[in-house]
Structure formats: C-alpha cells, structure tokens
C-alpha positions in Angstrom: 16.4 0.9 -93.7 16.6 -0.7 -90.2 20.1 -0.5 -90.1 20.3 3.4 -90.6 17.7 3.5 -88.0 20.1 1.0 -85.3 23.2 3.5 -86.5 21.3 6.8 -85.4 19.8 5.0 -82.2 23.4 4.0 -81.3 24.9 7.0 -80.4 22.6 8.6 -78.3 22.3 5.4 -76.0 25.6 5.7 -75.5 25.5 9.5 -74.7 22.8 8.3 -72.4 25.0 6.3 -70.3 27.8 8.8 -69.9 25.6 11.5 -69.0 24.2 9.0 -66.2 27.5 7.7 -65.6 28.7 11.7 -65.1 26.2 11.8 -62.8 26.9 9.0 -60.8 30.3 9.8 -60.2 30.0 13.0 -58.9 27.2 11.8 -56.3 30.1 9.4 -55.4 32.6 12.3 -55.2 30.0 14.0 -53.1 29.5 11.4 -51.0 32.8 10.9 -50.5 33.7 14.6 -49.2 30.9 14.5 -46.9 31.9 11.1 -45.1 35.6 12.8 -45.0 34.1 16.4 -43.2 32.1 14.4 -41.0 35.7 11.9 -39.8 37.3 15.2 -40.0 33.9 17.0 -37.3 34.2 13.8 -35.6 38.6 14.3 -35.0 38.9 17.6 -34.2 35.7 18.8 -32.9 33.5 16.2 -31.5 36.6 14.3 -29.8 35.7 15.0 -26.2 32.3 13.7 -27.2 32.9 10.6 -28.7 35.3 9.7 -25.6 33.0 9.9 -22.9 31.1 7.5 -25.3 33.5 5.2 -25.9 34.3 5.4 -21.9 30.7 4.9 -21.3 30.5 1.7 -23.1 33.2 0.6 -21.2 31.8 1.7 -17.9 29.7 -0.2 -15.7 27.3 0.4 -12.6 27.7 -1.2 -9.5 24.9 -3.7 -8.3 22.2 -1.3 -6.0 20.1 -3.3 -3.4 16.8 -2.1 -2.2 16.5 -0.5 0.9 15.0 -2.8 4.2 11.7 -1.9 6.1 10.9 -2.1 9.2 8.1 -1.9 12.3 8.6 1.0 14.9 10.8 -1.3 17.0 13.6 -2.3 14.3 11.6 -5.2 13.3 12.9 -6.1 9.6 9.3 -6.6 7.6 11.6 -6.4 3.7 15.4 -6.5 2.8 16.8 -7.6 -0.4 18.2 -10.9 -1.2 21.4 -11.3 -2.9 21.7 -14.8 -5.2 23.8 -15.7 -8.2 23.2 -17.5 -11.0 25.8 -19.8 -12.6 26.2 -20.2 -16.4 28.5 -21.8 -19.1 29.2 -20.7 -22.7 30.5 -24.3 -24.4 31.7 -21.9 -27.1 34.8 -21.1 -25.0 35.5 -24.8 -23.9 39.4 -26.0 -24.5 41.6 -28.4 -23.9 42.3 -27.0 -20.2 39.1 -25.7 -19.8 36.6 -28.7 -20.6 33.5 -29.9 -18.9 35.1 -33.1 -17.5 37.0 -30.6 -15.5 34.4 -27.7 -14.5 32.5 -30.6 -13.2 35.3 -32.0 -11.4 36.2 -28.8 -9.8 32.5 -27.5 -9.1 30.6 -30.7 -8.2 31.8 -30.7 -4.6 30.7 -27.0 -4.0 27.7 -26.9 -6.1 26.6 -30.0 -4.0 25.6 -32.2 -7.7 27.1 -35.2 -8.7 29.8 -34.7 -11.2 27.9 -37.6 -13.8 25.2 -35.4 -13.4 27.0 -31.9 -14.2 29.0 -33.1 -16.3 25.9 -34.2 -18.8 24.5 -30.4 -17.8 27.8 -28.6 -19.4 28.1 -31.5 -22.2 25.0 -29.7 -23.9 27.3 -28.2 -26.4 24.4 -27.2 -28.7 23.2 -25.0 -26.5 24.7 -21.2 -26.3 24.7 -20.1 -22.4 24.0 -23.5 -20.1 22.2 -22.8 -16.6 24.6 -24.8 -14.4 22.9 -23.5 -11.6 20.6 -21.0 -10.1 19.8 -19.5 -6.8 23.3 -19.8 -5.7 24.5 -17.9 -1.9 27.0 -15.6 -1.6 29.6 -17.9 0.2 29.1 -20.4 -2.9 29.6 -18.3 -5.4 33.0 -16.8 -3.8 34.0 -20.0 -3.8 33.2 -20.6 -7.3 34.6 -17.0 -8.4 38.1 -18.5 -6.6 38.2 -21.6 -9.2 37.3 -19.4 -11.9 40.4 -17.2 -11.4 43.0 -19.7 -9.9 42.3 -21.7 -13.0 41.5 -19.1 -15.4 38.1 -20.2 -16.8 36.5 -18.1 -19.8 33.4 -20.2 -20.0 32.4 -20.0 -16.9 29.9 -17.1 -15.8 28.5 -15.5 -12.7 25.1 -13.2 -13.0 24.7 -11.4 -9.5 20.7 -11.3 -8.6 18.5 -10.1 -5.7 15.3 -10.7 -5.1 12.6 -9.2 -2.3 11.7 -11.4 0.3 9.7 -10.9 3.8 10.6 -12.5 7.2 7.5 -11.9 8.6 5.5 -13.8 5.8 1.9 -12.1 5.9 2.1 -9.6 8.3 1.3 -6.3 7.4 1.2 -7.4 3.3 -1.3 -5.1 2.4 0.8 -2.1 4.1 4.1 -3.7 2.5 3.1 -4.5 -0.7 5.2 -6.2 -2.8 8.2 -5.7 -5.4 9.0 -7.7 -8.3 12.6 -6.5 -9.7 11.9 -8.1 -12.9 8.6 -6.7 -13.7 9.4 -3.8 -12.1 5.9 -4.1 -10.6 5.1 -3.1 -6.4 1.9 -2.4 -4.5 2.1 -0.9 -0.9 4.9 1.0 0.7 6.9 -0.7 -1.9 5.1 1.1 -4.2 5.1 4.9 -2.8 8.3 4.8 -0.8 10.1 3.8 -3.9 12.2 6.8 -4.5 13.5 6.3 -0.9 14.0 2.8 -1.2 15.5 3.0 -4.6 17.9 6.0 -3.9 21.4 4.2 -3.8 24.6 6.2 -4.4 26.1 4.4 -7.2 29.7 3.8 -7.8 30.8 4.1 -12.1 34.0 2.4 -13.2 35.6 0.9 -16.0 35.6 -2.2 -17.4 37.4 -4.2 -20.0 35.9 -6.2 -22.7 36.0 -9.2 -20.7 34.5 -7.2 -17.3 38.1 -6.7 -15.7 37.8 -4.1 -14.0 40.3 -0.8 -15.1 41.9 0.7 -12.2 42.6 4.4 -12.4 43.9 6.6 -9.9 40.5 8.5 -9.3 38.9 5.0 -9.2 38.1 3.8 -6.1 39.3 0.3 -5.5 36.8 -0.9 -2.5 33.8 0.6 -4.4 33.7 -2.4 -7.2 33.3 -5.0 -4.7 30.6 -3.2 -2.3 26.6 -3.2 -3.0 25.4 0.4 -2.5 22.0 0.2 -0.8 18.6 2.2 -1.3 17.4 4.5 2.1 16.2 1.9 4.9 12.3 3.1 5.9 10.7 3.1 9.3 6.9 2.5 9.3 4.4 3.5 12.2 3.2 0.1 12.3 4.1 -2.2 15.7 5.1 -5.5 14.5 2.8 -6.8 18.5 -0.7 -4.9 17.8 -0.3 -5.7 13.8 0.0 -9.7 15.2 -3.0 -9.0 17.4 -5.2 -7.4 15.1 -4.6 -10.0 12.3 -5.2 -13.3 14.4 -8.2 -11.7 16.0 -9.6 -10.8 13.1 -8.9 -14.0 11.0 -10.3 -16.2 14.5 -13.9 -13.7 14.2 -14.2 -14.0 10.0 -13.5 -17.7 10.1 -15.9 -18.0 12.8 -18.8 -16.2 11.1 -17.7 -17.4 8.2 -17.9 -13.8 6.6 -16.3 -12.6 3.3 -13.4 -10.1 4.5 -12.2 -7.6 7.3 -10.4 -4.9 8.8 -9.0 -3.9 11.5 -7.2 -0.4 11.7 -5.0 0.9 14.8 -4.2 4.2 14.9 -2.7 6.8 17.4 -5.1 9.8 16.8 -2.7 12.8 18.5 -0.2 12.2 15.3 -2.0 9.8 12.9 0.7 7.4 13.0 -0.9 3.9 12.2 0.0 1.1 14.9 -1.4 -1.9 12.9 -3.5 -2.1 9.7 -4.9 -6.2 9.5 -6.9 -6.5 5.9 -8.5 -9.7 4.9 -8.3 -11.9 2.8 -4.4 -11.4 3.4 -1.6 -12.9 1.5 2.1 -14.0 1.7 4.4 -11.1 -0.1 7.0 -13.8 -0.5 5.0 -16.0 -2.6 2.4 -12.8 -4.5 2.5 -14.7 -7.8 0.3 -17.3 -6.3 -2.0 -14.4 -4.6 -5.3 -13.8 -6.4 -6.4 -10.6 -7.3 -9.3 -10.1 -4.7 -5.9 -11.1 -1.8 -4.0 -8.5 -3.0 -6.3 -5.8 -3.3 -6.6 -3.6 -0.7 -10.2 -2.7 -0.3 -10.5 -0.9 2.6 -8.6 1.8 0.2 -10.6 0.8 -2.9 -14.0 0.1 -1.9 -16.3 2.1 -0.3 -19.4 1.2 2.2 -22.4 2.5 3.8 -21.2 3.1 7.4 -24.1 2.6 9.6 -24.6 3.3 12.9 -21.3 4.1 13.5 -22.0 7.4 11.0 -24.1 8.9 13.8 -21.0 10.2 15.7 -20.9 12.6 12.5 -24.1 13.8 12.8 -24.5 14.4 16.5 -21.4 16.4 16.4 -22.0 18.4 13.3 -24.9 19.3 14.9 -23.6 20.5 18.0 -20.5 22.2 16.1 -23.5 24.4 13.9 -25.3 25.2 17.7 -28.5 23.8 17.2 -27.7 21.2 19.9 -25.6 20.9 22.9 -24.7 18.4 25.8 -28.4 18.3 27.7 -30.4 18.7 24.5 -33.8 16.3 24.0 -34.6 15.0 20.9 -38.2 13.5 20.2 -37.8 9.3 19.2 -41.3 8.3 17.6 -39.5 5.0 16.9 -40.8 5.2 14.1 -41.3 7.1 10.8 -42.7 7.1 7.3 -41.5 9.1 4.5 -42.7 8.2 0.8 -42.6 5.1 0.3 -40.0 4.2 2.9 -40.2 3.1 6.3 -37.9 4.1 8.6 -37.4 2.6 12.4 -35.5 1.9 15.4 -34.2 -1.7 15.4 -35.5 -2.2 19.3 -38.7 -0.8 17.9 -40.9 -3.9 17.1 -39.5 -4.7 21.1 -39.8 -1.6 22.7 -42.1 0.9 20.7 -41.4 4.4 20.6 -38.8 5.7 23.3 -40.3 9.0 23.6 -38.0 12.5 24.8 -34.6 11.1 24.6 -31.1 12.4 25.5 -27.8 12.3 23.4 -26.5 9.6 25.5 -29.5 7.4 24.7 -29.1 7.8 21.4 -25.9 6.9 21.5 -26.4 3.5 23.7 -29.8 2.6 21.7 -28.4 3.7 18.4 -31.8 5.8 17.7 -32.5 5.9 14.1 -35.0 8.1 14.1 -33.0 10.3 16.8 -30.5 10.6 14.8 -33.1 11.7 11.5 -34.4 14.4 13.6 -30.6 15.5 14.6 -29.8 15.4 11.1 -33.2 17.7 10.2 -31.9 20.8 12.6 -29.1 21.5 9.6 -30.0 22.7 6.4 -28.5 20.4 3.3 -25.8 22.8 2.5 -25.1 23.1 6.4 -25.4 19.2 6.9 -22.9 19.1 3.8 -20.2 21.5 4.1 -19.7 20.0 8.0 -19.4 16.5 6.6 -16.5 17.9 3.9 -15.0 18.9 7.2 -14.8 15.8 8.0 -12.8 15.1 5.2 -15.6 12.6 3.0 -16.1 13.2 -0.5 -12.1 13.5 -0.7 -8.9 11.3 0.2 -7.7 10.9 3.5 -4.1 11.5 2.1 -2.5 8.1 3.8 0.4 7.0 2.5 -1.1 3.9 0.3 -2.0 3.5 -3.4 -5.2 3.0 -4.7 -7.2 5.4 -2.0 -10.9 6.3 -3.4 -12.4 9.8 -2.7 -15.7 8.1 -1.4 -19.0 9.0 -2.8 -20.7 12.3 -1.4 -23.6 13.9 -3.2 -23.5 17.8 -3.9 -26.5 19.7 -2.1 -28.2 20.8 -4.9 -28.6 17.1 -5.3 -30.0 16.4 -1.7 -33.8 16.1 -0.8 -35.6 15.5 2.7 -35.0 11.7 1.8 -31.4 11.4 0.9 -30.7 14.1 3.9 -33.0 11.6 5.9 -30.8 9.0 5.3 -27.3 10.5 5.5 -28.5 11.1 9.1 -27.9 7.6 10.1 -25.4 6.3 7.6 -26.8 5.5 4.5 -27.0 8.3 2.1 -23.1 8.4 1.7 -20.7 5.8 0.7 -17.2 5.9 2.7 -13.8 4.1 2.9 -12.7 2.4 5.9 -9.7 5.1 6.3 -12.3 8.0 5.7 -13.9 7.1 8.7 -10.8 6.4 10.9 -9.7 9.9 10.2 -12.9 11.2 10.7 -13.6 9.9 13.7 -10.0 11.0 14.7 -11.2 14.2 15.0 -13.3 13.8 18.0 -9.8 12.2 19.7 -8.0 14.8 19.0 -9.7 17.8 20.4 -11.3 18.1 17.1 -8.2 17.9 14.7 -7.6 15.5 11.9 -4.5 14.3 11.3 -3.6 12.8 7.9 -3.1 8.9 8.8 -0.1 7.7 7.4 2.0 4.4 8.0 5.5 5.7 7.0 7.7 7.2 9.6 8.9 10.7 8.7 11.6 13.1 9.2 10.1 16.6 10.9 10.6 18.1 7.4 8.8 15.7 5.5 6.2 15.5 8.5 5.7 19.4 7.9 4.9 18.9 4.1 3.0 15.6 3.8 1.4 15.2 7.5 -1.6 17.8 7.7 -3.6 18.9 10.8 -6.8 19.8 9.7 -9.4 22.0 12.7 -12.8 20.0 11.9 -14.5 21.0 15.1 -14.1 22.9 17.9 -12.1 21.1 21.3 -15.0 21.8 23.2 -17.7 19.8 20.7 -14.7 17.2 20.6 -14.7 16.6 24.1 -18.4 16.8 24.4 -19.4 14.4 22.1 -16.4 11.6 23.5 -17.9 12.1 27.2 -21.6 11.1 25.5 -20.1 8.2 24.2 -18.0 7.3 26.8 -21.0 7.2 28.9 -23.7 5.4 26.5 -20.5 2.4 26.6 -20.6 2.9 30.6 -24.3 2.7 30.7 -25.4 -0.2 28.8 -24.0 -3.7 28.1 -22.0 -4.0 25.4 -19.0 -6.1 25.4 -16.6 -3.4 24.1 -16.7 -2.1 27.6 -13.7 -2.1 29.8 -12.8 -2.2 33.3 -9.8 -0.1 33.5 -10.4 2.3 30.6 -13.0 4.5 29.3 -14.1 3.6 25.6 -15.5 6.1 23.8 -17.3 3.9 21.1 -20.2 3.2 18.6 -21.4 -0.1 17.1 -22.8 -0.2 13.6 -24.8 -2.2 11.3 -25.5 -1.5 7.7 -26.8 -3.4 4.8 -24.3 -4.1 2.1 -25.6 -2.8 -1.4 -25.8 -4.9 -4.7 -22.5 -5.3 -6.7 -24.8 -3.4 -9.8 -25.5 -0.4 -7.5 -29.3 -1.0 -7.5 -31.3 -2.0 -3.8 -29.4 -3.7 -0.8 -28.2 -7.3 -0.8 -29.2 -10.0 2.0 -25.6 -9.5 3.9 -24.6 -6.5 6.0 -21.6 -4.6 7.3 -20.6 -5.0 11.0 -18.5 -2.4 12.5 -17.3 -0.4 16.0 -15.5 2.2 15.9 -13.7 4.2 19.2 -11.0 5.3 21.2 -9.8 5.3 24.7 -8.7 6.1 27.3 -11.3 8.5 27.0 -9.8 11.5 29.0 -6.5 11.5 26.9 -7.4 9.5 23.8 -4.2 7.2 22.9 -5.8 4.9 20.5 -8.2 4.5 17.9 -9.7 1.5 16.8 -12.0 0.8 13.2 -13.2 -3.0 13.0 -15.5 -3.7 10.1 -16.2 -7.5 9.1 -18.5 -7.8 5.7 -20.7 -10.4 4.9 -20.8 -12.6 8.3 -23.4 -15.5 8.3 -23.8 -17.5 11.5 -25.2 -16.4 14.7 -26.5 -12.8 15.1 -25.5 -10.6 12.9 -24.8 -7.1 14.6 -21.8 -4.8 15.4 -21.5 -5.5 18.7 -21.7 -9.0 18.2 -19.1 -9.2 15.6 -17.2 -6.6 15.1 -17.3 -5.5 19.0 -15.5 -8.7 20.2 -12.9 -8.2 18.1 -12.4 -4.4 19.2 -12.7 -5.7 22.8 -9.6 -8.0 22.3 -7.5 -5.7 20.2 -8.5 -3.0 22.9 -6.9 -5.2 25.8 -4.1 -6.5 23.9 -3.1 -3.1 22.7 -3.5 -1.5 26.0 -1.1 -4.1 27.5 1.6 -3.7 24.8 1.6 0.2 25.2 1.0 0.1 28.5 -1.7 2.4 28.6 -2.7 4.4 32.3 -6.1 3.4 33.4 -9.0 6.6 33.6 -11.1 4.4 35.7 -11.6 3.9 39.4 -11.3 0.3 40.1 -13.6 0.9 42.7 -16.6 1.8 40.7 -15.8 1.4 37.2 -19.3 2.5 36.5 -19.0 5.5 37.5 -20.3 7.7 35.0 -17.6 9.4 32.7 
C-alpha cells in the first residue's frame, strides 16, 4: 500500500518543481529585459549624464589657501602655511625603484641619514610609509624633480597648509583660531569665513595616476598656482593692541586678579583700535589653550557695572527733562529701604554731603545721588531709555558668542530693583554693551555698532548701524560734567594735555550659583577724550584683584591712564587743554 501511495506522491512533486522552475525563469527573463532597457536609457538617453560623471571622477580641484589678516597698517596677524608631506607605497617598489635607492637619492635633501631612511622605507609591511612630514616648498620641488627625472611610482607627495600667527598672542581672542582639519575656528576666523574661504578655483582633468590632461580650454598655468581666499583688513592697530595687552597683563599680575579687559574704540565710526582679553593665549599653539583661555568673556559673561552705570542714569534723566546741567539733587548719604542699606562709600568718612550738583556726583560717585536721579523716571521711563542704550540686546560686533545681557521687563521692577539699577546693580551687562553705550555720549548721542572688521562702504551701509540714543545736546552736556568731575578732583586718570571725560567703578562680583555677592569685586573706568572732539574710547575692567586697595581708580584707572597716553601718542591726538592752566574748568 505504501508504494501506490510513493507512485501518486511522485508526480505531483515533480509538477511542483516545473511550475516553480516556470516561474523562476521568467523572473530571470524579466530581469534580464530590464538590465537591457536600463544599458539601453543609460546609451542613448542618459549619455551626456554619465559623461560629465565619468569626467568628474577624473577631475580634480586645485589646492585653495585661506585668505591673510591683517591690523589697519598692513600688519599680517594670519596667512596660511603651505607644507608637504612625503609618503611611500612599498607595494610599487622594483628593481629600479627600491629603497636602497630612494634613500640614496633623498637622504641629502631630506637632511636624514641614508641607514636611517633606508630602515624607514624597508618597512615593507606597512601600506603608505611616512618618510617625512612638514616638508617646505623648496624641498619638496626638489623631491618632485627626482621623482620625475627617475620616474618613481612609489613615491608620493600630499600638499598641506596649516594656520599660523606671526604675532603669537596678540589680538587671539579677536583672531580666533582655525583648524583645517577639524574644520573648527573661533574669532574673525570664525565670522569672516565666507570671505576668507572664497577662492576662485581652477577644475581640470586628471589621469588615473594624477597626470594632469591638457585640453585646449584647460588652462595650463592654473594647475600649478594656489588660488587664495579674500585677504581681511581689521580695525584693530597692531601699537595700541601691544599697549593695552602689556598694561593690562603688568596691572592683573600685579594685583594678582583673575582676568581683564581692555577695549579701544574710535566712537565717531565704531571701528575697534585694540581689544586685550585676559587670560590670553597663543593661536599657533590653541590645542594646548584651556577652555577658560580661549573663551572670550567679555562677549560671554555678563557683570554688574557699578559706578561706571551712573553715566546711564544721569543722562537718561536729562534726555526725559526732569534734570538739566545746574540741577541739585538731595545726598542724605545715606538710605534704608527694607531690609537693605544703601550708602555712599565716603559716607562712614564724610557723612551726608547735603544739596549736591551733577558734577559732584560724578567726582564722589554719589550712590544715593544717583538713587534719587534714578527716582525722577518712572520704571517703564527708566526702562525704555536704558533699551536705548542698547542693554537687554546685542551690541551687533562682529564676534561669536555675544550675550544679550540680562535686563528685567518693567512689570517686573519694584522701588528696590529700580533703586538699584540707579547705580549699577539691578542689571547685568557685557563689557561691549557698555562700550557702545557709553559711545553714545562721544558721539553726540549716536551708537555706532562696534565692529573689528574693516568694511567696504556697501557692507558698512548694511552691517554698521547708527543708532540716535540721545539728543547731541544731552550728549555734550553730560561729557562737559564729566570732564569736569575728572578736572576737579584727584584721580589719576586725569591728563595734562587732554580732557578725559571719565567714570571709575566698583561693583561686587555675584556668586557663580546666582544667589548673594561673593567677597571679590569688579574694577572698572570707563571714558573718552579729547573731550571737545571725542577720538577715543576706553573700557578697562579687571575682576577679582586682591592686593592693595581695591577700587576703580586704583586698578583699573592706572591702566586707562597709560593706555590713554600711549594711545594719544600713537594717533597723535591735538591737545583741548591750555598748558597754562590745565585746570581750567572744561
């Protein structure tokens, strides 16, 4: 009985495997006439298509350097570096091309004994042998004339360039730096890029073994010329930015404070003469840079001005009308509000000064002249004049990493907070916020966006703004007060030959967590001079100093003194004073 079943299961497995067979084949067939009306698209149809393909893998790009930077003066502060790297393949060694021979030949040039290159291109285990890096330009023509004399197939060339810095540190935190293999840049590096990056590039042909295919549209100097990226032109002079950074340096390690700044900047067009951050760094060397070197926290970081804040305030004031040149403002010395006190810093010396002018204020740095300033606006008048000023937003320099600052809405705002914006502490503010702020006075009360890129008039019209904050006359105002609170009292920032409209400031430094003020303070002065036709602006702020007193005009004035005189000399500055009486009242 089995076997009748085996002879009735035996013919409809093999119908099984013809109908599957069938099938198969005429997937195959399909298959087939597909791959033959795709070679047949690909012939007549897609020709042009698959020729600029197969020309493409044949082409090749010629090697683009990055443009150069430089000061105001032609200084050179970047350029590219051109270097070769040498390699061999052993798989391509022969009788007439062996490494007894190569190191014959290239020992002399390469400047390595031949034992010792000869063991290098020995290695015949290894695939591609680094004979030698770093190589110059005249060396490696040198090399390329062995190669071809003689023929060599193992025997490689890889053109390089790498970013390097004549000036070492100066200016690194307005350079920034560029690593081509990272593809990684901070600085002007960083938003200039497109410029600097914007080569006209040469395409030819190459063979399989990178000869190059000459054609009659091809041009044949192009191949052996490096097109270069647009050359930029900063603001900064290579003499004040020298100045500013070993003044700076001399004061922090002095004091042995945590950082500084020091910013120089013309306030008629906002070009920026120097910009000195530290802790600084070598661009050449970045890798070895920490973190807190290369950051830029004048940009990044935002403060409690200070004193220097009551510039602000006076003038806001006197923009809304509720003060003006002769007005008197009541100085108790002293004031309680909650739980806080609030005083002068003379006041434990000198009590309460009574009626005081605007000048006074100014030259004593009145606290609680400045609170009672600040209490003649309402908080939406006090507000929308300090957004004038441009805080609570980005200055717009030229420079990654910029932070808006931190500026409370009204509807936040009580008598307290208002209290304290008066004399800089209810607002937190970047170094550059204030430099363009203060600008304004300068300038017959314009801003001008700071910027440390030189521009063509068209891209001046479209990234260079000039913003109306106050009125010329509360501008001028305002910088004759100063200039005569400088004239009238002691300070070292003031100058025989020029006018300084200037204020000191001191302001504790907040805890990292946000919460109450740590024991160190901020030291700054901020001003500009000559007075009657402002030509310079200068911002010095050193944090955290910790020997001797502790105040702006004891650290951070000395250093604005210096850079004042130094600067002054290098521009060659006219003098608004009469030598006779230089303190003659401004």
């Amino acid at each position: 009985m089995s076997r009748d079943l085996d002879k009735k299961q035996k013919p409809s497995r093999g119908k099984y495997c013809n109908k599957v067979s069938n099938i198969l084949a005429i997937l195959y067939l399909g298959a087939v006439i597909c791959l033959a009306a795709h070679l047949v698209k690909i012939q007549l149809f897609d020709f042009d298509k698959y020729r600029e393909r197969g020309k493409m893998q044949r082409s090749s790009h010629d090697f683009a350097v990055r443009g150069d930077i430089y000061d105001r003066h032609g200084i050179k502060l970047a350029t590219d570096r051109i270097y070769y790297n040498i390699y061999a393949r052993p798989v391509d060694y022969s009788n007439t091309e062996n490494p007894r021979k190569i190191a014959k030949l290239f020992a002399p040039i390469l400047q390595i004994p031949e034992a010792k290159l000869y063991a290098t291109l020995s290695q015949t285990k290894i695939p591609v042998i680094a004979v030698k890096k770093d190589v110059d330009r005249e060396t490696a023509k040198k090399i390329n004339k062995i190669i071809s004399e003689n023929s060599f197939r193992s025997i490689s060339l890889d053109k390089k360039n790498t970013r390097e810095y004549p000036q070492g540190e100066l200016a690194s935190h307005v350079l920034g730096f560029y690593n081509f293999d990272a593809n990684v840049s901070s600085g002007v590096e960083y938003t200039a890029k497109d410029k600097l990056e914007h080569a006209v590039r040469a395409t030819y042909e190459k063979t399989r073994d990178g000869k190059i295919i000459y054609k009659i549209p091809t041009d044949p100097v192009a191949p052996t010329q490096n097109p270069k990226g647009q050359d930029i032109t900063l603001t900064i002079d290579a003499a004040i930015q020298h100045v500013c950074e070993r003044e700076l340096e001399k004061m922090i390690r002095d004091k042995e404070a945590l950082r500084g700044s020091v910013i120089v900047m013309n306030p008629k067009n906002g070009e920026i003469l120097a910009y000195a951050v530290y802790p600084t760094y070598d661009p050449n060397k970045f890798q070895k840079a920490t973190n807190t070197q290369i950051k830029n926290w004048t940009l990044t970081d935002v403060y409690p001005p200070g004193s220097t804040f009551k510039t602000i305030t006076v003038t806001s004031a006197m923009e809304l009308g509720k003060i003006n040149e002769k007005s008197i403002i009541e100085d108790s010395g002293r004031m309680k509000f909650g739980g806080y006190t609030i005083e002068n810093y003379d006041y434990r010396e000198k009590g309460a000064p009574g009626r005081i002018d605007l000048v006074y204020l100014f030259e004593h740095s009145s606290n609680i002249g400045s609170v009672n300033v600040g209490y003649l606006m309402t908080h939406n008048e006090f507000y929308d004049m300090l957004k004038r000023f441009g805080f609570g937003e980005k200055s717009g320099i030229d420079l990654p990493g910029e932070s808006s600052g931190l500026l409370a809405s009204p509807k936040y705002w009580d008598r307290g907070l208002h209290m304290t914006m008066s004399y800089g502490y209810g607002t937190s503010v970047s170094i550059m916020q204030m430099v363009s702020a203060v600008s304004a006075l300068a300038n017959n009360g314009v801003r001008v966006t700071p910027h440390v890129i030189k521009y063509s008039p068209e891209e001046e019209a479209e990234k260079v703004k000039s913003i109306q904050t106050v009125s010329p006359e509360t501008a001028k105002t305002v910088t004759k007060l100063l200039a005569q609170s400088v004239n009238n009292g002691k300070s070292c920032i003031k100058m025989d030959k020029y006018n300084v409209a200037a204020k000191t400031g001191t302001s504790r430094k907040p805890n990292e967590n946000g919460t109450g003020y740590s024991g160190a303070v901020y030291t700054s002065t901020i001003g500009y001079f000559p007075a009657t036709d402002p030509k310079v602006l200068i911002y010095v702020v050193v944090d955290s100093a910790k020997k001797g007193p502790v105040w702006g005009n004891t650290v951070a004035g000395p250093v604005f003194k210096e850079v004042a005189e130094q600067t002054a000399r290098i521009l060659d500055l006219k003098p608004d004073k009469v030598p006779a009486n230089t303190n003659k009242k401004f």
